[in-house]
C-alpha positions, 0 to 999 in steps of 0.5 A: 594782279591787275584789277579793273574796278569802278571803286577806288581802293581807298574806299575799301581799306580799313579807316576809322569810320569803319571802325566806328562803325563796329564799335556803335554796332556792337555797343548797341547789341550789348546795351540790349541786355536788361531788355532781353533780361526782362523779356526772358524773365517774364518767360521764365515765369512760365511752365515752358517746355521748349525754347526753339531758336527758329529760322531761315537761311542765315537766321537758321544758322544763327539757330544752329549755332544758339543751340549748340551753344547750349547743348554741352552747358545746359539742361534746358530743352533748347533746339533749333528748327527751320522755319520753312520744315516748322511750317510743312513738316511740323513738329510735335514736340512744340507745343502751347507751352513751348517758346520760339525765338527768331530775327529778321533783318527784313522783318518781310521774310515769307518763310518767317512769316507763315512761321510765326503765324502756324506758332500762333495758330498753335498758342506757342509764345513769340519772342522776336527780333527785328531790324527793320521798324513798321516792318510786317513781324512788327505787327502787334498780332505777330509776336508776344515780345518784341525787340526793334534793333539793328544787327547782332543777330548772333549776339542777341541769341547768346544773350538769351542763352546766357541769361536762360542758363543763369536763370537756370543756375548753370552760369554763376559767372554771367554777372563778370562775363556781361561786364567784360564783353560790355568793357572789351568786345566792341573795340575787340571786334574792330581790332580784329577787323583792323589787324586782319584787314591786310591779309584779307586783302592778300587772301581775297586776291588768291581766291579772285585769281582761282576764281577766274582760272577754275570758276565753277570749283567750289570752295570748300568751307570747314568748321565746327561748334559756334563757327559751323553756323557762322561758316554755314551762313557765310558760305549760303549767304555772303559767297552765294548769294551775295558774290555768286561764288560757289561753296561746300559747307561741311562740319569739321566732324563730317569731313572725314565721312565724304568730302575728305575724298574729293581734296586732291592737290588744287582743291581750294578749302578752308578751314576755319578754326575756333576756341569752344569745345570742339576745336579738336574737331578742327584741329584733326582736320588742320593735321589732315590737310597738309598730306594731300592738299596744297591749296588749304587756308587756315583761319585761326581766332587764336591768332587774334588778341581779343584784348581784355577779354577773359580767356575762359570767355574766348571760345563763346565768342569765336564766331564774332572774331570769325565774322569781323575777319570774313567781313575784311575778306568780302569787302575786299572781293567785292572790290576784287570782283567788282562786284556789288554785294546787293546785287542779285540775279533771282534772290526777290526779283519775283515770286518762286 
């Protein structure tokens, strides 16, 4: 396939600065446990009757996907909310006593921001994450807890939920599995980058290729448990907005209740397949596709050795794995659409 592009492909392959990269990354999210520790714990001594993961766009992915981590392991009242819905629509059940946790990168979003303020107005308590120093939700007046770091924002959840469900005597394990994440995740992470990054390239290729035959089909993007939000947020927010490539989302569980109906022969889907508890839900749907489609992609985190990490932990950090593939597969269709992913046609180009 020919490519016209201002990049060099050198500039794109895996090398060691990127892979330095991932392990500062991810080294840095994980040296922020006796924090959120601490945090946690100084809420713990409070009579809360919620935890609300809130946000928008990605941020509400990484909510979805706290929340379902949660729900099959712990009793704890944990839900995900959409800030802009929290704001309109309101919601009852949060309360003075409830806590709301979130992440900006920006630390500017307006839908996050008139979050926070209506969690204020109502005496809920703030927990927050932010990217960006000196940012508008650093403001003193804007949070009860404040976390200033860069990245991990699915990582930081899970530390939350993981030290929440020890606090609450659900996880006895917490002590060996933060030690083997701190021991082995960073270079986990940027050998799945590593080990993925030829077959990203050949994969973005393919999706280039239909990209120029058929341009507005979408793709359809398949997952389930603590990928469905990695995957919601990959299709919203790597493929749209930032290489204006269209995509259907559609849960695992719900692709036999309607999207099943539109997979004929030619249908780009992928299918994204995860090690929690809700593999089977992808895994009956990777039965399903093979009879009537021929132009599916399966992406497997089982296919990656994770080495040293324990076997009982995979499945709780799928959505990593996931996201050190995806992020091989977009550097390389940047490349192949040459296609910068800051550039945006509407996305704070002006008020709407």
């Amino acid at each position: 396939m020919s490519i016209n592009n201002t990049r060099q492909e050198t500039e794109v392959l895996w090398n060691e600065e990127k892979e330095q990269e991932i392990l500062h990354n991810i080294r840095t999210g994980l040296s922020l446990r006796k924090e959120i520790e601490k945090i946690v714990d100084q809420i713990w001594q409070k009579e809360f009757d919620g935890i609300w993961f809130i946000g928008i766009g990605g941020t509400y992915a990484s909510a979805m996907q706290a929340e379902v981590y949660m729900r099959g392991r712990s009793t704890l009242p944990v839900y995900a909310e959409n800030a802009a819905e929290f704001t309109t629509t309101g919601n009852k059940r949060f309360t003075a006593r409830s806590v709301a946790i979130f992440s900006s990168v920006s630390g500017e979003t307006q839908e996050m921001t008139a979050m926070v303020r209506k969690v204020r107005e109502i005496g809920g308590t703030v927990f927050s994450f932010i990217d960006t120093p000196g940012s508008t939700l650093t403001q003193s007046d804007l949070y009860d807890y404040l976390i200033v770091s860069p990245k991990n924002e699915q990582l930081k959840f899970y530390m939350v939920c993981q030290y929440l469900m020890y606090k609450n005597r659900e996880f006895p394990e917490y002590e060996d599995y933060c030690l083997n994440m701190e021991e082995y995740l960073p270079q986990a992470l940027a050998e799945t980058g590593k080990e993925a990054d030829a077959w990203a390239k050949e994969f973005a290729q393919k999706i280039t290729g239909q990209l120029r035959k058929a341009p507005d089909m979408p793709f359809y993007l398949v997952a389930s448990g603590n990928l469905y939000g990695a995957i919601y947020s990959h299709g919203m927010c790597y493929w749209e907005e930032q290489l204006w490539i269209r995509t259907r989302v559609c849960s695992c569980q719900e692709f036999f209740h309607g999207m099943l109906e539109v997979i004929t022969r030619d249908t780009p889907v992928i299918l994204y397949m995860g090690e929690d508890e809700q593999r089977p839900l992808a895994e009956r749907v990777a039965r399903f596709l093979p009879k009537v489609c021929g132009n599916y992609t399966i992406i497997d985190t089982r296919e990656y050795p994770l080495t040293g990490i324990r076997e009982e932990y995979r499945g709780s950090i799928s959505h990593l794995v996931m996201r050190a593939v995806n992020d091989r597969v977009d550097a390389w269709l940047e490349y192949d659409l040459d296609h910068p992913m800051t550039t945006r046609r509407y996305y704070r180009k002006f008020e709407y």
